[in-house]
N, C-alpha and C positions, 0 to 999 in steps of 0.2 A: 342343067336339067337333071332330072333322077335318072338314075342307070336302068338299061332296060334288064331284066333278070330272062335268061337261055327258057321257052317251056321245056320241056320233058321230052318234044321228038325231035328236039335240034341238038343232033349227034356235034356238029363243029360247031365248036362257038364261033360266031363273027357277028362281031358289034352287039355282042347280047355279052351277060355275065354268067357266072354261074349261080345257079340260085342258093344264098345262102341257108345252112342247113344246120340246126342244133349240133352241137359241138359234142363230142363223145370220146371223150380218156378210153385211149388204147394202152396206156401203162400208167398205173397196175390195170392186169383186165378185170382184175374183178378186187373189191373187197376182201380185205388179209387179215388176219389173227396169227402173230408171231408167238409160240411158247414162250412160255419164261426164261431169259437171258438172265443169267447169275453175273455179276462182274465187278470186281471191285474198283472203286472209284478212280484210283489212278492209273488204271490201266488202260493202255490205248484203244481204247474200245470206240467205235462208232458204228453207227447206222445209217447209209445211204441208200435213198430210194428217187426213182427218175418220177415227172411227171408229164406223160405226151399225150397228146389229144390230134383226135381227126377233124376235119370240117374244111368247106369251102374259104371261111374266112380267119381271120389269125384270132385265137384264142389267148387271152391273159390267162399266165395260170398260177394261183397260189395257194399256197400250205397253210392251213392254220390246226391249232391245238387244242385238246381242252384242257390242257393246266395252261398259266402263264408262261412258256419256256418262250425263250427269245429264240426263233425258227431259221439258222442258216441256212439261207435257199439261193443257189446260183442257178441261174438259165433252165428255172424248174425243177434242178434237183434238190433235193432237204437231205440234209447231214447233220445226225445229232450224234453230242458225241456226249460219254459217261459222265464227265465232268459238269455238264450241264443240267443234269438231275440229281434230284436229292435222294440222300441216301433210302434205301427201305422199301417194299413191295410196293409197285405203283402202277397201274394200267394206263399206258399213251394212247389216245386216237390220233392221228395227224390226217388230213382229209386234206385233198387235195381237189382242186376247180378251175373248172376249165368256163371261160367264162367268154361270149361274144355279142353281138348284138340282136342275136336269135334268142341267147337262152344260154342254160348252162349244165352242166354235167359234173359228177363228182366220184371221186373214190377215198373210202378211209382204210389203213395200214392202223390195227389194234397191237399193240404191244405190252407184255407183261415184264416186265424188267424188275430185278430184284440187285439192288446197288448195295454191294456192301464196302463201307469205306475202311481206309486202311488205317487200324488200328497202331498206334504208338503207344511206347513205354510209360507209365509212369513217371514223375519224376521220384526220386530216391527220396526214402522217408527221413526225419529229422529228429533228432534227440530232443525231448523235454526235461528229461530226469530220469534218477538212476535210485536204485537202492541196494539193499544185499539181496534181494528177490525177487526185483521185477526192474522194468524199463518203461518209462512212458514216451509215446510217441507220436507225433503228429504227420500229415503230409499233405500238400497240396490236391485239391479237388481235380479230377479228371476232368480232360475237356475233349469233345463236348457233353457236361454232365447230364443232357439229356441221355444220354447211351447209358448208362452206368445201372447196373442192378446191385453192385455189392463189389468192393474189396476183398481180397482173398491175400496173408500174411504168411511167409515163410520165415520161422525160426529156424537158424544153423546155429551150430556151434563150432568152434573152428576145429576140432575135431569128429563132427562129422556132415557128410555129404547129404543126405538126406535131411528131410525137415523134421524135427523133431517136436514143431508146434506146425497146426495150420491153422488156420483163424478166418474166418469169415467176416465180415461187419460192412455196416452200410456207411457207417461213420467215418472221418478223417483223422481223429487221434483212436489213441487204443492205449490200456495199461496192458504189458504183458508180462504175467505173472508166474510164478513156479520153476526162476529160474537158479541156477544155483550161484551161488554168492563167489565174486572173483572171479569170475567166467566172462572168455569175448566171444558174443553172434553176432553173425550176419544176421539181419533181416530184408526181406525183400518184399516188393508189392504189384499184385496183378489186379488189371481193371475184369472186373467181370461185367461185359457190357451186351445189350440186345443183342450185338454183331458176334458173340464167342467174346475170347480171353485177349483179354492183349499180350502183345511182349512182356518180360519181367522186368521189373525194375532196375536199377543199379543198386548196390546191398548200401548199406547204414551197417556200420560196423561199431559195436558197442561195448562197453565192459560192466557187468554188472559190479555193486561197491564191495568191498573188501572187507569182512565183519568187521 
């Protein structure tokens, strides 16, 4: 037989139920908008939020997103961690629902996270060819070359520390020219990416030809 449901002036339940009642998230209590979280990608970064709901009867409750992220949620809690989002300014909603056979309730957690990934070095540039006044040079494409706005080139010479060329270019070879005849530089190479500069290269050590 159908359960009989308590009315409203029967203080003790006996042999009645309690009357089922829409179901209402008590954490979070209200709808959140977190600022902007800077974090770089490999860092132990994560985000844990609980989700509890009231009511007479047992509420499912689940998390969902509006990007695809794939949502670990244990026993209601959602923990996302930095690694799971892609790098660069992104606004999360994660909404949570409390769901029973009354009806359902909800809360969303907005979050503005800005992922900046951890930039690596170059690989060291490579000799093409030599003259008595310039060096041509090639180097491998940065990855991932979506990041990249432009290479940036340091000429040394082995007596001095500072650069004595800097070079800009978008390109992967380069001639570099003006230099003097039976002389060894270093050259090095930085990514100039959306994210800042990467690390420096490892030098390419050259001599230019001998008149």
């Amino acid at each position: 037989s159908n359960p009989r449901y308590c009315s409203s002036s029967e203080h003790v339940y006996i042999n009645c139920l309690p009357e089922p009642v829409h179901p209402r998230i008590t954490s979070p209590s209200r709808d959140i908008s977190i600022m902007i979280i800077s974090v770089i990608v490999f860092d132990s970064f994560s985000l844990t939020h609980n989700c509890l709901s009231s009511g007479t009867l047992t509420s499912t409750i689940t998390w969902t997103s509006n990007t695809n992220l794939v949502l670990n949620v244990i026993a209601g809690t959602l923990t996302v961690h930095s690694q799971d989002l892609q790098p660069g300014l992104s606004i999360n909603i994660f909404t949570c629902t409390a769901n029973n056979s009354v009806g359902l309730d909800s809360k969303s957690i907005s979050v503005e996270i800005d992922i900046k990934p951890q930039l690596t070095a170059p690989q060291p540039p490579i000799k093409e060819s030599t003259s008595i006044n310039s060096v041509d040079i090639r180097w491998v494409e940065y990855i991932p070359s979506i990041y990249i706005n432009s290479y940036e080139l340091c000429v040394r010479s082995t007596t001095d520390s500072a650069c004595i060329q800097i070079i800009n270019t978008v390109s992967t070879e380069y001639s570099i020219e003006n230099l003097e005849s039976d002389t060894t530089y270093s050259i090095t190479i930085v990514a100039i990416t959306v994210f800042g500069s990467s690390p420096t290269s490892g030098p390419l050590t050259v001599t230019s030809d001998n008149p």
